[in-house]
C-alpha positions in Angstrom: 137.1 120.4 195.5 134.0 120.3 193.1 130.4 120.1 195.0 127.7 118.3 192.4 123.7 117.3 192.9 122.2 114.7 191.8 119.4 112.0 192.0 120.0 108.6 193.6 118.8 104.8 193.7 120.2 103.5 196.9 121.4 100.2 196.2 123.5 98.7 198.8 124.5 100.1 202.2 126.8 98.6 204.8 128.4 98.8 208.0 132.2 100.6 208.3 133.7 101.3 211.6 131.5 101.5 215.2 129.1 104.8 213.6 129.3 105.2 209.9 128.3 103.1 206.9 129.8 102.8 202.8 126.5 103.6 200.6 126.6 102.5 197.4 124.1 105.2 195.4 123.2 104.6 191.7 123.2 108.2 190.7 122.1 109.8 187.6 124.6 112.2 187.0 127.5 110.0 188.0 126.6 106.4 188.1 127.3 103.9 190.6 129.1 105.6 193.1 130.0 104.4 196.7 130.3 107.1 199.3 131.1 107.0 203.4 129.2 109.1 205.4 130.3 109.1 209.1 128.3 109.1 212.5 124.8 107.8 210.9 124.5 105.1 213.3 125.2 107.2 216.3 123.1 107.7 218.9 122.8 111.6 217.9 121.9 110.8 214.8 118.1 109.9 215.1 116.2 108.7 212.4 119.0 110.0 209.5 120.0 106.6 209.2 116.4 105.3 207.7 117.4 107.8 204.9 120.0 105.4 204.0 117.8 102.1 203.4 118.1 100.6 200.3 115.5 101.3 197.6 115.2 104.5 198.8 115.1 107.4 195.6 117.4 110.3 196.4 119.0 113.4 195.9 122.3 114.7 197.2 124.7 117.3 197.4 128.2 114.8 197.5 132.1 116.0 196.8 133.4 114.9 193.8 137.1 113.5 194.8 138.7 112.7 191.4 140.3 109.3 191.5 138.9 108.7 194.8 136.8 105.4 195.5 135.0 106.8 198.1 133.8 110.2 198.4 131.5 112.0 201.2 127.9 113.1 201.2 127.3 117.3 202.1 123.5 116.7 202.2 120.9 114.3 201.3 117.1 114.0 201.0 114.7 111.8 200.4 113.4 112.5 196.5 110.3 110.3 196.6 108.2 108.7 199.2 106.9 104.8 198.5 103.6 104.1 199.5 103.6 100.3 199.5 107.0 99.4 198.8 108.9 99.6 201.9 105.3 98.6 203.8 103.8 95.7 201.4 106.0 92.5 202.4 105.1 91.0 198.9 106.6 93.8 196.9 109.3 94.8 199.1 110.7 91.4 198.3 110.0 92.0 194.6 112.0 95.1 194.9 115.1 94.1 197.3 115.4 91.2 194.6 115.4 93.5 191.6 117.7 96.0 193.4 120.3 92.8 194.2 120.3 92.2 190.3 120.5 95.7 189.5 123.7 96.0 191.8 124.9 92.9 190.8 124.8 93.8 187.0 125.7 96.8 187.4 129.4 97.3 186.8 130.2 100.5 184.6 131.0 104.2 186.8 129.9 106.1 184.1 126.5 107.9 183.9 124.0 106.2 181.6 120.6 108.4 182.0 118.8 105.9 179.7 119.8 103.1 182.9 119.0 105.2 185.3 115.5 106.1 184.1 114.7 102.6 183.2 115.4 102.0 187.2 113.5 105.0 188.6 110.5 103.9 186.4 110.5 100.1 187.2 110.3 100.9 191.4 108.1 103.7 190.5 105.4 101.2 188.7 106.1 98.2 191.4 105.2 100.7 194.1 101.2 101.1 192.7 99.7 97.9 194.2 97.5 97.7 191.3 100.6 96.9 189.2 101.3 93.8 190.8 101.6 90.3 189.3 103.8 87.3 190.1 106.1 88.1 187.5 107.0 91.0 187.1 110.6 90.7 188.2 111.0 88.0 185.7 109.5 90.7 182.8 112.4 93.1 185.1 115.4 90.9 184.3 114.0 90.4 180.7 114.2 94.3 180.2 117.2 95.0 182.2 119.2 92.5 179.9 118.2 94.2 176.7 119.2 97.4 178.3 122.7 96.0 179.2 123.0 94.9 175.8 122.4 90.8 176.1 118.8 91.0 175.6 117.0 86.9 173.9 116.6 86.8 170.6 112.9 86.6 169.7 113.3 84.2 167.3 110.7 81.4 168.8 109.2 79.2 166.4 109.8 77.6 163.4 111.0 74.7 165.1 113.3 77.0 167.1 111.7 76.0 170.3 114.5 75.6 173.3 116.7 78.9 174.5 119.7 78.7 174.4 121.3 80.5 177.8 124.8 81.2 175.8 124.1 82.3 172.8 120.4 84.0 173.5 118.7 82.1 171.3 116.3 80.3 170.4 117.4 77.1 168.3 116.3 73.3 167.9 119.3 71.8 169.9 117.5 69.2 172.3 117.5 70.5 176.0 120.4 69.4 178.1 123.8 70.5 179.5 124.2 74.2 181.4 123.3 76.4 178.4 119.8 74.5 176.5 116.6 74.8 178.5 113.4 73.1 177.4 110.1 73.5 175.5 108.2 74.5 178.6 110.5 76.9 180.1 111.8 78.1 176.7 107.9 78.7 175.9 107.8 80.5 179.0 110.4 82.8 178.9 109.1 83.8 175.3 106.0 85.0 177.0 107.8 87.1 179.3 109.8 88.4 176.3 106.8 89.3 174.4 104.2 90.9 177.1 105.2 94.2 178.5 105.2 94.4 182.7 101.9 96.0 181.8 100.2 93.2 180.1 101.5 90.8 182.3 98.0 89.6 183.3 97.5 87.5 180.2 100.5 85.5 181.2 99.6 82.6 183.4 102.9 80.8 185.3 102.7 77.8 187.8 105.0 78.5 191.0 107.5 75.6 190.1 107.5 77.2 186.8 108.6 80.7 187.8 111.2 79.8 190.3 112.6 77.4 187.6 112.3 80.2 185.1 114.2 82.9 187.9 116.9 80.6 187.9 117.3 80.1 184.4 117.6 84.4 184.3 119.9 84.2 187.2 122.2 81.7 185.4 121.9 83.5 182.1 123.2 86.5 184.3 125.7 84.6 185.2 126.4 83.9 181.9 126.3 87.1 180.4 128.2 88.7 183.4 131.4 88.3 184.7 131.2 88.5 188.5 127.7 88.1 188.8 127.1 86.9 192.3 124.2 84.4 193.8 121.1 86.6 195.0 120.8 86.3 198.9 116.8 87.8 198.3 116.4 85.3 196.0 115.1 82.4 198.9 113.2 85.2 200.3 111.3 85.6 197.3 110.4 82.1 196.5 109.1 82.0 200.2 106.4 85.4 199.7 105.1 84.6 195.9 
């Protein structure tokens, strides 16, 4: 049996049986992986189980079962500590919502380092409090569709001034049905195309207007992604920003 290390984005962890729990682990050397790891929420265990939360970066030492869905942790440490992300109620919300999309879009086994990074760097940069703005996990979803491969079109103007959800486009088709959004929140989701997550402070949003604009990138999701699931963090989200 092969022994392997590797860095990890804990994306999902749940209960199995009366002490252990399935982890799924985004790693970088093997992709998304789920793995069980017995007696974490025994008593004897102490605080090993906080190890296990979800955002958490990681390394580990797991055994690689070929053809096995599940596989079993040797060791594990914690690779990075936050400083406000697991404290800060505001961006802990921004980051259990862009770690629910992640895992929700996230369908593929095999390693993509280019994915992974893009990950590590986006909890990284929410975690710096002077990094924050209200919409930044729209800017996230914007970025993490180009890096799936379903990234919009920039195509605004010209009298190409409604999105179309389907085809990821902008185009002069009036706004109406499931797929054509209108001027104001095709005008809004061009600015979130076009200003990086560090320029974000020229880009002004009403609260109606990003919720309405969150949805619009869940549906597009949805769209763009078979299987892609409502976000339960979603309601908490609209309730903190």
């Amino acid at each position: 049996m092969r022994i392997y290390t590797t860095e990890g984005i804990i994306f999902k962890t749940v209960k199995y049986s009366e002490t252990s729990i399935i982890c799924d682990i985004y790693t970088r050397e093997k992709g998304l992986r789920s793995y069980i790891v017995s007696g974490v929420r025994s008593s004897r265990s102490g605080s090993k189980a906080a190890i296990y939360r979800p955002l958490n970066l990681i390394e580990i030492v797991a055994y690689d079962n070929e053809g096995e869905n599940l596989n079993r942790i040797k060791e594990i440490y914690l690779n990075h500590h936050f400083q406000h992300l697991n404290s800060d109620v505001v961006l802990s919300a921004i980051g259990i919502f862009m770690l629910e999309v992640s895992r929700n879009a996230i369908k593929e086994k095999e390693p993509n380092q280019d994915l992974y990074t893009f990950l590590l760097n986006w909890f990284l940069f929410l975690d710096n409090k002077l990094n924050y703005h209200p919409c930044l996990h729209l800017r996230f979803m914007i970025e993490l569709s180009i890096q799936l491969g379903f990234g919009p079109m920039e195509n605004y103007g010209n009298g190409n001034f409604n999105f179309d959800l389907l085809d990821a486009t902008f185009c002069n088709y009036p706004a109406g049905g499931d797929y054509i959004l209108d001027q104001d929140e095709s005008g809004a989701l061009f600015e979130l195309i076009t200003n990086q997550k560090d320029n974000l402070y020229n880009l002004q949003m009403t609260k109606a207007l990003r919720i309405k604009t969150a949805e619009n990138l869940i549906n597009y999701f949805k769209i763009h992604i078979s299987g892609f699931r409502d976000l339960n963090s979603f309601d908490v989200l609209k309730n903190v920003l």
